[in-house]
N, C-alpha and C positions, 0 to 999 in steps of 0.2 A: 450219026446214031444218037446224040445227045440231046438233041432238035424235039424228038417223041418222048421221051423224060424230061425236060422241061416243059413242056406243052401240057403232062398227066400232073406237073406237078401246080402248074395253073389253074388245072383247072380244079385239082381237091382242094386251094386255095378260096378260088371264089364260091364254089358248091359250100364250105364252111361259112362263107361271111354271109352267104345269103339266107343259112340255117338259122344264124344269129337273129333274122330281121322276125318281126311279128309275119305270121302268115293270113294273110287278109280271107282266105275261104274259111277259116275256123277263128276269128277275131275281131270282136264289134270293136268299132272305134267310139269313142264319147266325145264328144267337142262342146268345151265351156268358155265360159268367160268370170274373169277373177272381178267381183266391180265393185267390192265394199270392205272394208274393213271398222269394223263398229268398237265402238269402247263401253257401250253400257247399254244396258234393256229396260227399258220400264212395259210393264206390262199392260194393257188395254182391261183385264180383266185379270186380278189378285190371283195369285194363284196358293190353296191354303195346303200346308203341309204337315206331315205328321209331327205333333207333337213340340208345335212351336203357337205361341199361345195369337199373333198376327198372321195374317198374310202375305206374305212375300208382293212386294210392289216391283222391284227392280232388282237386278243383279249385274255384280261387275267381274273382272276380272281379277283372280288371284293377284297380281302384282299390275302395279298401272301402265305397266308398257303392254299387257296382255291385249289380246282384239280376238271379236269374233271373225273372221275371215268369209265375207259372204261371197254365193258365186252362182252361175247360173249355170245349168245345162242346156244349152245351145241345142245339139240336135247328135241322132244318134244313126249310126251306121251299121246296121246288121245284114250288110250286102252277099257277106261269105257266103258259096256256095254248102258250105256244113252248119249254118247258123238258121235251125227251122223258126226261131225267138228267142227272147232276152230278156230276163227279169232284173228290173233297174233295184236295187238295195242303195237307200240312199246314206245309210249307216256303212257300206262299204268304202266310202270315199275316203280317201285320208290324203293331210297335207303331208308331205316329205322336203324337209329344209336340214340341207345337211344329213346329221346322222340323226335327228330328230322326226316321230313318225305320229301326226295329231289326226284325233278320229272323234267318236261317241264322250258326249261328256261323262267324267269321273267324279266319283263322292273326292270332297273337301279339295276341291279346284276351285269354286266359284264363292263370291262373296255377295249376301244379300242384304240388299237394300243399304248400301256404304257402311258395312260396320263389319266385325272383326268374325262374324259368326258365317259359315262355310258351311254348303249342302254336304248334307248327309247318305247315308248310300237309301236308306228307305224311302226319301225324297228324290235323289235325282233323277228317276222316269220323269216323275212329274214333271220337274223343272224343265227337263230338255225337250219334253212335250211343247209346253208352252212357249218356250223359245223356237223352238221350229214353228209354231202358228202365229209368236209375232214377226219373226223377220223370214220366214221360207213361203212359198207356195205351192199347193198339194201338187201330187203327182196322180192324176185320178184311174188312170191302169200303169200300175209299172210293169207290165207285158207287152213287147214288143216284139211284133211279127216280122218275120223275115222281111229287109227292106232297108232302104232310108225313110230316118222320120227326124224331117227337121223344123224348127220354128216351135222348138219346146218349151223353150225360154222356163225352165223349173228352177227356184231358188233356193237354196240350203247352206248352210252354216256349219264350218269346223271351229272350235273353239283352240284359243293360244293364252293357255292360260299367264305366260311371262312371255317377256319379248325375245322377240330372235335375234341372236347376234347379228351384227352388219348387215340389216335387214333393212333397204331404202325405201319401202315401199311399192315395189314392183309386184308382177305376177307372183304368184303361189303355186309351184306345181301341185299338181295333183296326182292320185292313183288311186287305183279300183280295185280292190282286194280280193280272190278267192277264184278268178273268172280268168279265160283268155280276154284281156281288154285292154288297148291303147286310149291312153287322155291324152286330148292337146288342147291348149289353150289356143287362145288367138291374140295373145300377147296385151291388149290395154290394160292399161295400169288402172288399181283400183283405186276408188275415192274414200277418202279417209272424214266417218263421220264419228261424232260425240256419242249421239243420243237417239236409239230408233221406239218406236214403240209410243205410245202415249207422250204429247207434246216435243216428241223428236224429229226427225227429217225422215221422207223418203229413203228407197233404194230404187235401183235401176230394174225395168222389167224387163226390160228387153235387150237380148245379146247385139252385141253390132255387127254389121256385117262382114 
């Protein structure tokens, strides 16, 4: 008699762990690749802001271990059976390292043009504009229809504005705020540049396989 009471108790066991999992009929999956970590920006075109008498040429990070964390979106999976389309927000992304949670740049996080004077909140659209047009590229419908659609290869940028503790330089998870959505990277490790923008280096366009 004990055999059918352990058996019911198996089985509301695994019916629980399998609650836990993402359900893939109501849950786009996003798949990136982490491939840059940058230290400073210089801009192809100045960008002028309120009430500072130059142009803004370059901007760094709050503290010098800070980096922008570039990454690409690889390809997107809105396979689900309950998933009629998917509107990609690229301001939802955020890095999660630890108990720390990095998104949209913040007034008096960044420093411009190497010196002690920090965006302001009137200024920062702007800046983070321009910073997306020099190191991202467009996403030209972020509407995406029922389906897989891979070989997206889109480029975007969270900002870190000081360093992360015992942070070796590997992968950066990700997450997608607001939405049923799984992020998975594909594990390569990103390459660690100086200088992008105006007399600086490439990035990577394309996810690997």
């Amino acid at each position: 008699m004990r055999y059918p009471f352990v058996s019911v108790l198996t089985l509301l066991s695994l019916a629980a762990c399998s609650g836990a999992a993402p359900h893939r009929h109501d849950t786009v999956v996003l798949h990136y690749q982490h491939v840059a970590n940058v230290h400073q920006i210089n801009f192809s075109v100045q960008v002028e802001v309120p009430g500072r008498g130059e142009p803004v040429q370059s901007v760094l990070p709050l503290q010098s271990e800070g980096f922008w964390a570039v990454f690409l979106l690889c390809s997107l999976d809105a396979t689900g059976a309950r998933i009629p389309s998917f509107y990609v927000d690229l301001d939802r992304f955020r890095v999660e390292y630890g108990k720390q949670r990095f998104g949209p740049l913040r007034p008096y996080t960044l420093r411009l043009d190497d010196s002690v004077e920090l965006n302001k909140r009137a200024d920062t659209r702007a800046l983070a504009d321009a910073i997306a047009a020099e190191i991202g590229s467009n996403l030209p419908n972020p509407v995406f229809r029922h389906g897989y659609h891979p070989d997206l290869n889109v480029r975007f940028a969270i900002y870190i504005p000081r360093g992360l503790p015992d942070y070796s330089g590997d992968q950066l998870p990700l997450r997608y705020e607001g939405v049923q959505a799984v992020v998975l990277g594909n594990g390569a490790p990103p390459s660690d540049v100086d200088v992008v923008g105006l007399g600086g280096t490439g990035i990577a366009a394309q996810c690997l396989p």
